[in-house]
C-alpha positions as CSV (number, residue, x, y, z in Angstrom):
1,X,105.6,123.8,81.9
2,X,104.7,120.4,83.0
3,X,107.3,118.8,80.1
4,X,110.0,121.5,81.4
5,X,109.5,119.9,84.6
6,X,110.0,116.3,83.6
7,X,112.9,116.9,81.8
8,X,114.7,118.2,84.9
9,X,113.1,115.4,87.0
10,X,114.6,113.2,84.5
11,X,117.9,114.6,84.9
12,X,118.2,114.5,88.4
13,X,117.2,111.1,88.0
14,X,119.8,110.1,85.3
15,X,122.6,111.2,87.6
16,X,121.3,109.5,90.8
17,X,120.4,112.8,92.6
18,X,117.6,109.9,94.0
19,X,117.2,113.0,97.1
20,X,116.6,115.8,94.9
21,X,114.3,114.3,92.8
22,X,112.2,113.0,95.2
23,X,112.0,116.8,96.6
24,X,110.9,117.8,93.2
25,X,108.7,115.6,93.0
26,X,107.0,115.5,96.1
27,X,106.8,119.5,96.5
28,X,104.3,119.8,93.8
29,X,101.5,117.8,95.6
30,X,102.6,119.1,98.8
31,X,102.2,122.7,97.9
32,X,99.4,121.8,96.2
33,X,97.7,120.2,99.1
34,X,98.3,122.4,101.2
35,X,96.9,125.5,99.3
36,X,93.8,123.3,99.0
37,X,93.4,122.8,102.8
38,X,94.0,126.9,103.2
39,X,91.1,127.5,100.8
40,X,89.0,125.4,102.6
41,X,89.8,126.5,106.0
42,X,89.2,129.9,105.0
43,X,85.8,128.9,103.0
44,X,86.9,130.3,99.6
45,X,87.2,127.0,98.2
46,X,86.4,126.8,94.1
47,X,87.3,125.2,91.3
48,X,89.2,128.1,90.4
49,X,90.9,127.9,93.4
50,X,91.7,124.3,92.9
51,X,93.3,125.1,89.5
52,X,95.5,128.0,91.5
53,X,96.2,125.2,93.5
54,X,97.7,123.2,91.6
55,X,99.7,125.5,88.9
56,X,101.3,126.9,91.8
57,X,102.4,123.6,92.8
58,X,103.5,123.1,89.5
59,X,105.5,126.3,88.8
60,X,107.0,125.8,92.7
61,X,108.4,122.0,91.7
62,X,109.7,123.5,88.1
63,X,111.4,126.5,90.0
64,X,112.8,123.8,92.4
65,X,114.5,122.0,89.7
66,X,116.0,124.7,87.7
67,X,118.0,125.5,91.1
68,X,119.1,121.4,91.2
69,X,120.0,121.7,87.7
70,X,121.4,125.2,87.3
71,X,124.8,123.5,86.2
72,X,123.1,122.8,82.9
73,X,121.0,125.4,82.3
74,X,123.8,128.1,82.8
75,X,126.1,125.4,80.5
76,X,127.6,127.5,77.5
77,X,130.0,124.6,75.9
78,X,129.4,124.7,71.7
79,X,127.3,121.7,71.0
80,X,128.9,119.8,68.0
81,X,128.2,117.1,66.0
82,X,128.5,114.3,68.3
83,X,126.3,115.8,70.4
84,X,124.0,116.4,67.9
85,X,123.7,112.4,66.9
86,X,123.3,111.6,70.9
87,X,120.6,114.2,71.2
88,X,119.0,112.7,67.7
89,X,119.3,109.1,69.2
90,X,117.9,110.6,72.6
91,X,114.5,112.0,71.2
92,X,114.2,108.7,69.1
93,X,114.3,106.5,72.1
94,X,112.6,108.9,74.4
95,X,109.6,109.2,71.6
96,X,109.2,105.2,72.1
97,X,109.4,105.3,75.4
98,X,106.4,108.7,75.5
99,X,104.5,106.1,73.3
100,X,104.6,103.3,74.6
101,X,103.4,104.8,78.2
102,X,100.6,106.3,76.4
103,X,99.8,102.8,74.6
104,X,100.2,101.2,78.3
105,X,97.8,103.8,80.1
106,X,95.1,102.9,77.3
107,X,95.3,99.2,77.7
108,X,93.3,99.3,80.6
109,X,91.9,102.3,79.8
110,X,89.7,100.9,76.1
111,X,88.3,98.6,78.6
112,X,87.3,101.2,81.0
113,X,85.6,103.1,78.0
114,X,83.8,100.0,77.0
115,X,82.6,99.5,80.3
116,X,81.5,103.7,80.5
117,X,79.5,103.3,77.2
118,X,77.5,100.4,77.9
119,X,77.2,100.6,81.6
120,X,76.0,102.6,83.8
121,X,78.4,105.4,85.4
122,X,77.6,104.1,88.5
123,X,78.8,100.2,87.6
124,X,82.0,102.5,86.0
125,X,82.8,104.3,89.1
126,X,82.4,101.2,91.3
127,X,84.9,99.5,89.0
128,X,87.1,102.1,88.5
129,X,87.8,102.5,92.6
130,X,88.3,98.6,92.6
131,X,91.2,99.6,90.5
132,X,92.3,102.5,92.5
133,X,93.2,99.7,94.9
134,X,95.3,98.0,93.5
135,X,97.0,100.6,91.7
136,X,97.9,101.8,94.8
137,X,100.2,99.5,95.4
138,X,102.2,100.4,92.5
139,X,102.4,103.9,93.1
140,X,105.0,102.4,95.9
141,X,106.7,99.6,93.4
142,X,107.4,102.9,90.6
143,X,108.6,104.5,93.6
144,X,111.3,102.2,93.8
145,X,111.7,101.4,90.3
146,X,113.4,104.7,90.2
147,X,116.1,104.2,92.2
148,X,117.2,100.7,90.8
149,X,117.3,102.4,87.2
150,X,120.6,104.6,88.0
151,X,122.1,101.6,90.1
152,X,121.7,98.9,87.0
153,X,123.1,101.7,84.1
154,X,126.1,101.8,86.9
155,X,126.3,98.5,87.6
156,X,128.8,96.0,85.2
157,X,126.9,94.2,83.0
158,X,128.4,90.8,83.9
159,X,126.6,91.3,87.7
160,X,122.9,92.6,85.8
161,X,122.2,88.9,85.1
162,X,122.5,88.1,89.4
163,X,120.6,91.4,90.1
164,X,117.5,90.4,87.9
165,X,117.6,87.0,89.2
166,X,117.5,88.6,93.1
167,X,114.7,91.1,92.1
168,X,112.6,88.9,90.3
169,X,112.5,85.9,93.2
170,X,112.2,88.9,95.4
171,X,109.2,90.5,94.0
172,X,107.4,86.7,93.0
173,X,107.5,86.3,96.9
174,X,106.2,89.6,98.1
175,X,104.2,90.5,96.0
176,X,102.9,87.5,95.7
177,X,102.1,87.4,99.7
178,X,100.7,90.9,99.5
179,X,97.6,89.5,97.9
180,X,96.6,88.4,101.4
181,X,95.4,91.6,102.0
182,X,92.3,91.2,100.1
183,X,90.2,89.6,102.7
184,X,90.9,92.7,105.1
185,X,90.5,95.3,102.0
186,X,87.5,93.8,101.5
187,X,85.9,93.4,105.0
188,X,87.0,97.6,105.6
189,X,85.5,98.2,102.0
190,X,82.4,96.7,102.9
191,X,82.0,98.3,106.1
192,X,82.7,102.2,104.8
193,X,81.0,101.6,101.3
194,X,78.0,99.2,102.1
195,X,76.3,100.3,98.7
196,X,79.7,98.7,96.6
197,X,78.9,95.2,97.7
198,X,77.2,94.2,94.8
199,X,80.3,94.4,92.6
200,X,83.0,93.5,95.5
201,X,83.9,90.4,93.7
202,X,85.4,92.2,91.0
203,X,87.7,93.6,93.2
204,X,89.1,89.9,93.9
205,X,89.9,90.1,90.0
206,X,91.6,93.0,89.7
207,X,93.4,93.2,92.9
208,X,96.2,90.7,91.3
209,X,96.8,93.8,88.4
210,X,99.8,95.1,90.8
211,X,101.6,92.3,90.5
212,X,101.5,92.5,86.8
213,X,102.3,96.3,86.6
214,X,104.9,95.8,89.6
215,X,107.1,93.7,88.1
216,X,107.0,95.8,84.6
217,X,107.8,98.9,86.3
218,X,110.2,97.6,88.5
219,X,111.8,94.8,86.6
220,X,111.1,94.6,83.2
221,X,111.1,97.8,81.9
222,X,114.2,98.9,84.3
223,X,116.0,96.2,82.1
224,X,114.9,97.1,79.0
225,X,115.4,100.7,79.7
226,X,119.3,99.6,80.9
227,X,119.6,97.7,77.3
228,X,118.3,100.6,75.6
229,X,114.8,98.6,74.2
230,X,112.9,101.1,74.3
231,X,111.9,100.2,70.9
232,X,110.9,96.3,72.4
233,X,108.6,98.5,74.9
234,X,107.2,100.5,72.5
235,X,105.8,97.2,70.5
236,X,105.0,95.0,73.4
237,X,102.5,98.0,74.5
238,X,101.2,98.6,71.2
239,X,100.9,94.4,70.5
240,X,98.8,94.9,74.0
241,X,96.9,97.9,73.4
242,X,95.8,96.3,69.9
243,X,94.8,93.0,71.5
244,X,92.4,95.4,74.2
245,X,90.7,97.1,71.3
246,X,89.9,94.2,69.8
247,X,88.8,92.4,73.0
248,X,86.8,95.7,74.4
249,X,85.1,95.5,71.2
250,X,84.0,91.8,71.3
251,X,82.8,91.3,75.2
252,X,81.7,95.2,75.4
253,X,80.3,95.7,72.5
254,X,78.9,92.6,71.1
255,X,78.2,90.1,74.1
256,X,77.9,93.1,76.4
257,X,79.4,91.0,79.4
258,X,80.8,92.9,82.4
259,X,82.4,89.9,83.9
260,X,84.6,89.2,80.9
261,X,85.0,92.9,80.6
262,X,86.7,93.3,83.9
263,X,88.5,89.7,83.9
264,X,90.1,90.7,80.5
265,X,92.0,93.7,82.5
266,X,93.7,91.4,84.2
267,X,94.7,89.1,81.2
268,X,96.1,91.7,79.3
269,X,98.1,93.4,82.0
270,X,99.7,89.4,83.1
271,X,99.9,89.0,78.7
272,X,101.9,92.2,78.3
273,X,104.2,90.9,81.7
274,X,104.3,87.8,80.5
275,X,106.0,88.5,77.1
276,X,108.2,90.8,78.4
277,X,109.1,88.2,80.8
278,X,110.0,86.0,78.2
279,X,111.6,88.6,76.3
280,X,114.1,89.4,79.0
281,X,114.9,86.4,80.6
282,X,116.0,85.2,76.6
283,X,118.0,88.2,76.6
284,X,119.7,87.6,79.4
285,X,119.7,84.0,79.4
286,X,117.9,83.1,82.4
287,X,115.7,80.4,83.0
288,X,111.7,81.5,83.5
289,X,109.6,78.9,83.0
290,X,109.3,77.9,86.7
291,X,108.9,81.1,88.2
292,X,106.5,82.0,85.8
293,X,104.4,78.7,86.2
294,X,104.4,79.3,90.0
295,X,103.3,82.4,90.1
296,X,100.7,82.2,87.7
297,X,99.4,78.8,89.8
298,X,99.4,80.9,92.9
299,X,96.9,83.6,91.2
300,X,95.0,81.1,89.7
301,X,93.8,79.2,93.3
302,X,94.0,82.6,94.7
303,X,91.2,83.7,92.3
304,X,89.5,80.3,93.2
305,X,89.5,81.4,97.0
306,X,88.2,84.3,96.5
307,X,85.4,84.0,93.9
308,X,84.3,80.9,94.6
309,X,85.1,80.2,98.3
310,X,83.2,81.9,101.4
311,X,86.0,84.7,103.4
312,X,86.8,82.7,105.9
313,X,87.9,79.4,104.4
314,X,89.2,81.1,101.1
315,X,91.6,83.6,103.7
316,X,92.8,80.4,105.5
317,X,93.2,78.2,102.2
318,X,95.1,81.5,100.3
319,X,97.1,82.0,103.9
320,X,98.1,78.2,103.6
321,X,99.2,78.4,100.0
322,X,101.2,81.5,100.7
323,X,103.3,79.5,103.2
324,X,103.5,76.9,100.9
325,X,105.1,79.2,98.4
326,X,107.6,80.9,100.4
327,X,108.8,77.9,101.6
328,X,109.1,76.4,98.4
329,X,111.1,79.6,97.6
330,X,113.4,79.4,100.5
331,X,116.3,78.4,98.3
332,X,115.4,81.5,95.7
333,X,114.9,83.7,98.7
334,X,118.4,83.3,100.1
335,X,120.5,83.3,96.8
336,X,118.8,86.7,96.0
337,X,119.6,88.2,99.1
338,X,123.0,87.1,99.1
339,X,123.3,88.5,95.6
340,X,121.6,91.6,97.2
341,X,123.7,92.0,99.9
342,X,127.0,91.1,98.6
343,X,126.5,93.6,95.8
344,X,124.6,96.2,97.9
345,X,127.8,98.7,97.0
């Protein structure tokens, strides 16, 4: 049922129907929610419950998109041979792309199983909400990710080069600046979770991991998506996922070291942006070297400030190098808006 679903999300997606599948989307969590809330208000809440909860959501959201996509479902045209080989060429590319999301999910996720077996569940938990945090963040960046996928497959091919320039400068900047809001993430962290300071510095570590899975989601994998790659995707995740196997193994299993451990989430999620970096900006012909170099200086004193340095003067040292890089972007900043704007249509 949940597949069924997908598929018509997909659709709706595929044809820029950006309003209805946003309403299929978000109904399923909202019914879901909802039922929850009743539940509880009326004290009947149980797990069963929860699970009624939820499949009603999902059978709500699947009914949804059957009425957005009744035009296909009620389609009776014969399907011939050329279909056939489009379909054929469709499952291929869609079984990379099913892969390589699974590959992607365990990169991090090998690690967090290291950490599960030779930690305590506690150490694991307080971890795994560090994480939470900063996958938060790209919750909003997949968000738009999927509306720039329908606008690039429309968009001419000769104006894809200016549009990945504009989006990349954009999110370097931005995203970059966002990481200012670890010094008040951690002050409110500290406050409602007093028993989590003894791991808050790992939170400085893996706050940074949105920037990494923001610009894949958003940038990189849009453009490999709009090339048709999917097969480049599918081995830069498995080349990742191999490389975290081997590395959960060594600094889990055999120098049992938790600061490694978490650190090396954050290396392969910036590894598996950087190559695909590189891989698209060759594609497309576009210098990458400097943005590349400049962001990954920015992280590195940001990690500085905030392992090594007290709050206060890390906050002020982090703000002062965030200026610093915006303004050193200025010229980058305007171009991609112009490209932006000009070509908003």
């Amino acid at each position: 049922m949940t597949n069924l679903r997908y598929m018509f999300v997909y659709i709706l997606q595929a044809t820029n129907l950006i309003r209805e599948f946003a309403i299929v989307t978000i109904i399923d969590r909202v019914v879901f929610v909802l039922l929850v809330l009743f539940f509880c208000i009326s004290k009947n809440a149980n797990f069963n419950m929860v699970i009624i909860s939820d499949l009603s959501g999902r059978v709500i959201s699947l009914l949804v998109g059957m009425y957005f996509c009744k035009e296909v479902i009620v389609q009776h045209n014969k399907v011939n041979s050329i279909v056939w080989k489009e379909i054929k060429q469709n499952i291929i590319a869609g079984s990379q792309l099913m892969f390589a999301n699974l590959a992607s999910s365990c990169i991090i996720g090998v690690v967090r199983y290291g950490i599960q077996k030779n930690w305590s569940i506690a150490i694991f938990g307080k971890i795994s909400l560090m994480l939470s945090l900063s996958n938060f963040f790209v919750i909003f960046i997949n968000a738009m990710g999927v509306v720039i996928y329908p606008i690039l497959r429309r968009t001419d091919s000769s104006k894809r080069n200016e549009f990945y320039f504009a989006i990349d400068k954009m999110l370097d900047v931005i995203l970059f600046s966002l990481l200012i809001l670890y010094y008040p993430a951690k002050l409110i962290i500290s406050w409602w979770l007093p028993q989590y300071s003894d791991v808050m510095h790992y939170i400085c570590i893996l706050f940074p991991v949105y920037i990494f899975e923001g610009k894949m989601a958003l940038l990189f994998n849009t453009y490999l998506k709009v090339y048709r790659k999917e097969n480049v995707i599918f081995k830069i995740n498995i080349l990742c996922l191999s490389i975290s196997v081997i590395y959960t193994l060594l600094v889990t299993y055999i120098f049992k070291n938790l600061n490694l451990a978490v650190l090396g989430m954050l290396l392969l999620i910036a590894f598996r942006c950087v190559v695909s970096q590189i891989y698209c900006s060759k594609m497309l012909n576009i210098e990458y070297k400097s943005s590349l170099l400049g962001l990954s200086v920015g992280i590195v004193i940001y990690l500085v400030c905030g392992t090594i340095l007290s709050d206060l003067v890390g906050s002020i040292l982090m703000f002062t190098w965030i200026m610093i890089y915006i303004y050193i972007n200025i010229p980058n900043i305007k171009k991609a808006a112009i490209i932006l704007l000009y070509n908003r249509n």
